[in-house]
N, C-alpha and C positions, 0 to 999 in steps of 0.2 A: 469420510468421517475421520477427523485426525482425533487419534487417542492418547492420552496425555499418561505420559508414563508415573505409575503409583511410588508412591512412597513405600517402603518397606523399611522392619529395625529387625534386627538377629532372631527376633521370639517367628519370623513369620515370612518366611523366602515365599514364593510366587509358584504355590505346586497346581497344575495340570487345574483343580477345582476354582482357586485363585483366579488365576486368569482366565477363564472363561468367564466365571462371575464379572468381573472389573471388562471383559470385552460389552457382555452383555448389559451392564450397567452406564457405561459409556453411552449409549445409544438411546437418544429423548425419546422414549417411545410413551407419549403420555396418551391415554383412554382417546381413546380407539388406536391408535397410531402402534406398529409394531417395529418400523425403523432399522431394517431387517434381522432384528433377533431370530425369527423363524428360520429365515434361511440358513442362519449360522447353524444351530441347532438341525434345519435337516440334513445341511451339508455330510453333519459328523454322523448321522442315523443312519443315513444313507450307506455311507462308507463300512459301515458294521452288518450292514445286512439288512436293513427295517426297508419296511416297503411304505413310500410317504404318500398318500392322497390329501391334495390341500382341497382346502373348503370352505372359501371366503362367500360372504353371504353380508351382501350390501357394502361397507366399508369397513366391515371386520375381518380380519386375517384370519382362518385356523386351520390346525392339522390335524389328521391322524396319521399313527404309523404303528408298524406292527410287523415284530418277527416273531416266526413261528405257525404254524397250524392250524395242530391240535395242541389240546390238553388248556386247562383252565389260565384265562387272562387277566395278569396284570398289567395296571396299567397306573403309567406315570402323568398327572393331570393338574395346570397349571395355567399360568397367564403370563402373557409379556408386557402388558402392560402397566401402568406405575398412575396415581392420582399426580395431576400438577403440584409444583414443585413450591408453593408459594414465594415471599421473596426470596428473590436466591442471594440478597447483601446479606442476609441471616446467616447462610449455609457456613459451614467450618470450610468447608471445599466448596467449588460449584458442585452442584445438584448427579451432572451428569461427568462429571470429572472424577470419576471415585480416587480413594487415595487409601492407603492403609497407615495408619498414623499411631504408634505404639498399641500396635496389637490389635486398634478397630478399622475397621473397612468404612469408613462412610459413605453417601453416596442415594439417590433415587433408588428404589428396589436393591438396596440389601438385603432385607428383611422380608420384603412385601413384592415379589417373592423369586428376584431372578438370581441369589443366592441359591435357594432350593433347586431352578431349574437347570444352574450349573452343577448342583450337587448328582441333581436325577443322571443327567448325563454322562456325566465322568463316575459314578456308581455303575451304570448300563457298560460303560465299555469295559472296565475293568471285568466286570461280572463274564460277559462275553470273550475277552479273552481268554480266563480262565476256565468259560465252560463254552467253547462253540458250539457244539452240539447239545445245551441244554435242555431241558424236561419245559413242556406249556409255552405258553405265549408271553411277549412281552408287549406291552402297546405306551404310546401317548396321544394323550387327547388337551391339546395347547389352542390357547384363544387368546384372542386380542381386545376383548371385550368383558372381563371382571367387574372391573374398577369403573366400568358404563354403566349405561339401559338394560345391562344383558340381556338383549333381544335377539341380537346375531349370532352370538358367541355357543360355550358350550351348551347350551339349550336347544340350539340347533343341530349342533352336529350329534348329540344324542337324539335327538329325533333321527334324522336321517342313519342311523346305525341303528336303532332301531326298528325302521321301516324294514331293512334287511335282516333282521334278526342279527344283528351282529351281537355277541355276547361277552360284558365284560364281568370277570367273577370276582376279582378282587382292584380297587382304586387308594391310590393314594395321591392325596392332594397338596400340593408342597405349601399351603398355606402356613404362615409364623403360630404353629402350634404352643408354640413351649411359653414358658413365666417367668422362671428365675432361674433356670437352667435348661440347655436344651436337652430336649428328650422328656423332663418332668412332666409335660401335658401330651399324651392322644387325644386329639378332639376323634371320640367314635360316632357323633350325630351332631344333629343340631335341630334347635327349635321351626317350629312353621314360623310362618311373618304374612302378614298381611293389613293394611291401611285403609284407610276410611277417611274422604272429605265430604263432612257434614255443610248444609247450607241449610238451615233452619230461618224461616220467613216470618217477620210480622209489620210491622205496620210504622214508617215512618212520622214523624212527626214533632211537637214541641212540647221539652221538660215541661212546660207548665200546664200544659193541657193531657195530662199523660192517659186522662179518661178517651181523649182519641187515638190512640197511637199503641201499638202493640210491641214491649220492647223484646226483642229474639233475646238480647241475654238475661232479663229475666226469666222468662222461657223455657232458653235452655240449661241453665243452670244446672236447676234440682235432676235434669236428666244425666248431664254429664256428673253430676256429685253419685247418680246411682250407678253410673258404669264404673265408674270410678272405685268404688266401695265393694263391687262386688268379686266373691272369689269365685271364681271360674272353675279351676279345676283343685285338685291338692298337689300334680305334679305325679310323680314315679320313682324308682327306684334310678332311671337314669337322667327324668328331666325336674325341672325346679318349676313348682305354680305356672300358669299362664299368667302374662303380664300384660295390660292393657294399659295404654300411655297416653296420652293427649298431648301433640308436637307443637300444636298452633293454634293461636284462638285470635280472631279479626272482626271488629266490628265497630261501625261508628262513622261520620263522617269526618273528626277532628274538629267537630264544633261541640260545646259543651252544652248547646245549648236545644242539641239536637237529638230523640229519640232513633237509634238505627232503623233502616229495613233489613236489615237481612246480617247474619251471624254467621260464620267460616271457621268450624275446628277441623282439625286435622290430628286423626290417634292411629294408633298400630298395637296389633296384638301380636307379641310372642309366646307362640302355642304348642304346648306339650303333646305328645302322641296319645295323649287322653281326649283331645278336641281333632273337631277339622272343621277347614272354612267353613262348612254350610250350617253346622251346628251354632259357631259364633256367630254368623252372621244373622242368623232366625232370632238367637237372645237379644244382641243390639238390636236389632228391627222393636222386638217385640217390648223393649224399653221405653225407645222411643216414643212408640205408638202408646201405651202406657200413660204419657205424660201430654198426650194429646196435641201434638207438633207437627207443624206446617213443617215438613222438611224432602231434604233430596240428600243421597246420599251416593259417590261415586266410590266404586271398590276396588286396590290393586291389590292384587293376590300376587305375592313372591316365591313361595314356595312351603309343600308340606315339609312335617316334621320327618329328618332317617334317623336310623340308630343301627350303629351295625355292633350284636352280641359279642362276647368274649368267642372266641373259633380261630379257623386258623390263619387269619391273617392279624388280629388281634396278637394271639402268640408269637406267629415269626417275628414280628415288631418287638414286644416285648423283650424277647430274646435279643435281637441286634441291639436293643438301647443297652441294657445290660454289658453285652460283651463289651459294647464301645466306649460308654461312658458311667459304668457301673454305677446306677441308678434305676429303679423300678416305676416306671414313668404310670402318672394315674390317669383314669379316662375321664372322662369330663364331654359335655354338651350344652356347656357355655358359651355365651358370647355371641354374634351373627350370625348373617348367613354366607354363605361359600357355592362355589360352583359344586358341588357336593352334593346338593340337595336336586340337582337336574339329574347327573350322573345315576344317584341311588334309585330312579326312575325304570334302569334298568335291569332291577332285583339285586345289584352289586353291592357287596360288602365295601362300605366306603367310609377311607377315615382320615384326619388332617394332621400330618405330622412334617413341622419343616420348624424356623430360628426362634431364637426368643422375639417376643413381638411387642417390648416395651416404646420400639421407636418408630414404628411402623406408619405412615402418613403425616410424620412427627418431620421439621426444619430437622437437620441436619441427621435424620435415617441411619443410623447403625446396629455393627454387633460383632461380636469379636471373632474377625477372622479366622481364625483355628478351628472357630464349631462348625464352618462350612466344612473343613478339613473331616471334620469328626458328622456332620450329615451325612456327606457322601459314605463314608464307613457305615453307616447305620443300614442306609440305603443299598447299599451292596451285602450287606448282610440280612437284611429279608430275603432280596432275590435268592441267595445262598441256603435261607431255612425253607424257603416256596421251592427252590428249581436247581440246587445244586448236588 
């Protein structure tokens, strides 16, 4: 891999976080492909003392690593991998050529999130050389499978640490937490998700004879107008309403002249810790059936809703944004889903705090190099309120 040396201007020399970021970033590692970001990263874990078990599973890359014992674990939890690059004649830079160019870093995974996972790094060894012999555990759990199917990815390797009762008690996820400032957002939860492809059946045939012919999207209409309409939940102190959506609606043959057989929506519910699957899924059924509909319905379920209380990993954070960037960052469980929601699986306090994510899957991916500067400080000041 030849790496293409960065632009740099006086606000922004190339500290230890820098370049790792920009090595890491260098490296096409698009969904599934990890391009070996991992082995950089074990190299340096290694060398510090972590003990690394890889755990690829089909053609997903991933690790865990872990120093320490006993005493409660944190752990550092992330991806290497990046969504394709769309066209790259757009990009300010190529894609995977990062550059730093009056103060921003551009580049694939700035933002999204091998930024954060340079920050995790070079936070851990500072932290370790100032405290070798520190208090608890420290861990990461890194996949190559985010920005996928996430089938292979952390979903797996928390199963499999779970079969062994492996225990993690506190997670932090380098996802582009922040808004207009880094630090201003902790994501402490996030909503459930789950999707629905309806196939609702009637009766092909012709506009003019419509007494033979049963049309699906008359049909199903008035059913999708009542899911649609209905409030689900009212939401919580930490989550906002359940949201039901409708992605896609197909039907017809492209002749005008012709009544369909058969209707194709496609919705998703974003659901509050006031619901779970099998309760939405019995309402929609019971709609459906309601409005008397030939149909089939195929279900993916993405993942329950977490939410991890104000306590103490809540506060260490707190605390580090504060020192670092003197701002009192709010919590919030907005927005998608995250490997977070496998992780919290294993009773773990889990929360998403890594760059501003205005540019994140966005042509030309940035953010202002210094706040990686200022992550890693953030990040090395938890471990310091948890373990020092």
């Amino acid at each position: 891999m030849t790496q293409q040396s960065p632009t740099t201007d006086s606000h922004n020399t190339l500290t230890p976080t820098l370049e790792l970021a920009i090595d890491l970033m260098s490296r096409a590692s698009v969904t599934p492909e990890d391009a070996g970001c991992q082995e950089t990263m074990i190299k340096r874990l290694e060398k510090i003392g972590f003990t690394v078990e890889k755990m690829p599973f089909g053609d997903v890359k991933n690790f865990y690593a872990k120093r320490g014992n006993d005493g409660p674990n944190l752990c550092f939890a992330g991806h290497t991998d990046v969504v394709p690059t769309g066209p790259e004649a757009e990009w300010k830079v190529p894609p995977f050529e990062p550059q730093i160019i009056d103060g921003i870093l551009y580049g694939r995974g700035a933002a999204d999130m091998k930024g954060s996972l340079a920050s995790m790094i070079i936070a851990v060894e500072r932290f370790i050389d100032n405290n070798p012999n520190h208090k608890g555990q420290i861990s990461f759990l890194i996949t190559s499978d985010e920005e996928g199917p996430f089938v292979d990815g952390t979903t797996r390797v928390v199963d499999t640490l779970m079969a062994r009762n492996e225990k993690v008690d506190w997670c932090i996820v380098g996802e582009p937490s922040s808004t207009n400032t880094l630090g201003d957002i902790i994501k402490n939860g996030r909503r459930g998700s789950f999707s629905g492809d309806l196939t609702v059946f009637g009766k092909q045939g012709h506009v003019a004879y419509p007494h033979l012919a049963k049309n699906p999207i008359h049909l199903a209409s008035p059913a999708i107008t009542e899911l649609s309409e209905t409030v689900w939940d009212q939401g919580n102190d930490f989550f906002p309403p359940t949201s039901f959506q409708v992605s896609n609606i197909n039907a017809g043959t492209g002749a005008t002249n012709v009544v369909p057989g058969t209707l194709n929506a496609q919705f998703n519910f974003r659901f509050s810790s006031e619901l779970d699957f099998d309760s939405l899924k019995e309402k929609v059924i019971s709609i459906l059936d309601k409005h008397e509909l030939n149909y089939e319905v195929d279900w993916t379920y993405n993942g329950l809703p977490f939410l991890t209380r104000p306590g103490e990993l809540v506060d260490a954070i707190t605390k580090a944004i504060e020192k670092t960037v003197d701002i009192t960052p709010t919590l919030s469980t907005s927005g998608g889903t995250s490997d977070g929601r496998f992780i919290a699986k294993m009773g773990t306090q889990v929360v998403e705090l890594g760059p501003i994510n205005a540019t994140i899957h966005q042509i030309n991916e940035h953010i202002e190099a210094n706040s990686l500067n200022q992550l890693t400080s953030i990040y090395e000041g938890v471990l310091e309120n948890l373990f020092g």
